[in-house]
Residue, then its C-alpha position, 0 to 999 in steps of 0.5 A: x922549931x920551939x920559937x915557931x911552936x912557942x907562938x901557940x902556946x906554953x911548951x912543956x916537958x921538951x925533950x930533944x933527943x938524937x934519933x941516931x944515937x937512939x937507934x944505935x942503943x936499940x941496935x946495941x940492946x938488940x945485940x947484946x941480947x942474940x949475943x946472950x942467947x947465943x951463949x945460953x947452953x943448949x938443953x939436955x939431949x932428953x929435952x926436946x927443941x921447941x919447933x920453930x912455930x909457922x907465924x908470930x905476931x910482933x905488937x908495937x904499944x907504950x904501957x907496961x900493962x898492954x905490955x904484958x897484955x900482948x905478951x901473954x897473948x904470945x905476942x913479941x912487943x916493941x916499945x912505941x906509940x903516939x909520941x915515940x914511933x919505932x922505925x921500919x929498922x927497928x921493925x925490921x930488927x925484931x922480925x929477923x931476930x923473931x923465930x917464926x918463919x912469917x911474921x904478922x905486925x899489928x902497928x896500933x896507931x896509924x902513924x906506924x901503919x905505913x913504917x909497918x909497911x915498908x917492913x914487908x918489902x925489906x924482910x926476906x920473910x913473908x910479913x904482914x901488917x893489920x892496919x891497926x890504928x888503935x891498940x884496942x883494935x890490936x888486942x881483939x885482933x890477936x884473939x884470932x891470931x893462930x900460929x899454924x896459919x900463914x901470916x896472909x891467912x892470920x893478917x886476914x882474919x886478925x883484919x876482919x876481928x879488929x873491924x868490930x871495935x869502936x875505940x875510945x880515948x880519954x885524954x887531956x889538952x897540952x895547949x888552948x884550941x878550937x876544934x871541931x866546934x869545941x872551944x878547948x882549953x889548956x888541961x880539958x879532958x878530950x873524949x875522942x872516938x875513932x880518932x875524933x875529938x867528940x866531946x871536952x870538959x873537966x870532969x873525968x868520971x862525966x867526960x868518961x861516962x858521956x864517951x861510952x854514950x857516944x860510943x854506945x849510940x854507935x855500936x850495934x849489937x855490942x856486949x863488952x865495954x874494956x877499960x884499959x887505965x893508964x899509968x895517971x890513975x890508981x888501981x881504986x882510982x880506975x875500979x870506982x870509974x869502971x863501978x859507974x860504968x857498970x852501973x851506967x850500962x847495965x847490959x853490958x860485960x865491963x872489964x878493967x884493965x891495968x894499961x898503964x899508957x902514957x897520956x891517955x887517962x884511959x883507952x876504951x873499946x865497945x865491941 
């Protein structure tokens, strides 16, 4: 694969790992936690035992910031995204060990879409999966997340929130290509909309400016522009961009966001 690869261009950064042996250390920390919790001592008779909840909702994201993001949203995470996709057995481990007697899974990248989606047929309980393919999607759809409702009812609702967002991202090319008419070369920044290469260039504040435009040009009726930085840029760094931003969409509510992915210098949403 590295010798047919190597034809293209230059690699980088290559990391070889057995998928096995990472599996079997997930299925290992997996374990080892239900062991500690089943060691943990049970409260005092005066405190009551929180009721098991009717739904939750499992996110998968990279980024310690969107991370902490879902989680405050209640939301359990798994770790991946566009380089490193958890399994349906990884999913498939966080619904059983999941309190909730249904689950709802936002994949938020649509290479996890269809792993998600062998996860209904394995679990023995109720699961479904909002066909989230951007994480900008996955959190505006966890707004209308609500535990009393059943996981059909939520994967509804959640389905219908996510439709609202034209989703952005800010990256850099790994290798010289023609795309799309863009003539790309190694290290251009790559403004992507909806998943398409719309625009490349070398300046970031520019590049980032000239894909809300074109995000802009497609939205109607949008109020809100978030910007979820990632782990490449300094929170001053992310607030000066953000302060173009504002300054370049006047009608618009902008807010940051500490993302801290990998890759993608920034991920946005227009909604």
């Amino acid at each position: 694969v590295l010798e047919y690869c190597a034809q293209f261009g230059s690699l980088h950064d290559i990391v070889i790992d057995n998928m096995r042996d990472q599996h079997n250390e997930n299925m290992s920390a997996a374990e080892q936690a239900v062991a500690q919790l089943s060691t943990t001592p049970e409260p005092a008779p005066q405190q009551p035992v929180q009721p098991q909840s009717a739904c939750a909702v499992i996110a998968v994201c990279a980024g310690d910031g969107l991370a902490q993001a879902f989680m405050d949203m209640g939301a359990q995470v798994i770790q991946g995204g566009q380089t490193m996709n958890p399994s349906a057995e990884d999913i498939l481990k966080a619904v059983e060990l999941c309190p909730a007697k249904e689950v709802v899974i936002l994949p938020n990248n649509g290479n996890i879409i269809l792993t998600a989606d062998q996860v209904k047929k394995l679990s023995d309980k109720p699961v479904e999966v909002v066909p989230s393919k951007y994480v900008t999607q996955g959190i505006t759809a966890i707004l209308a997340f609500n535990p009393e409702r059943s996981a059909a009812e939520n994967a509804q609702a959640m389905t219908e929130s996510s439709a609202n967002v034209i989703n952005g991202e800010l990256t850099y090319a790994v290798r010289d290509t023609k795309f799309n008419g863009f003539d790309i070369k190694e290290g251009d920044l790559l403004e992507l909309m909806q998943g398409d290469i719309v625009g490349c260039g070398q300046d970031l504040k520019q590049s980032l400016l000239e894909l809300l435009d074109k995000m802009h040009a497609d939205s109607e009726d949008a109020e809100l522009i978030s910007l979820y930085y990632g782990n490449d840029l300094t929170e001053e760094e992310a607030e000066e961009f953000a302060a173009a931003v504002e300054e370049r969409f006047p009608d618009f509510d902008v807010e940051l966001y500490c993302g801290g992915q990998p890759l993608y210098y920034f991920l946005l949403a227009i909604e």
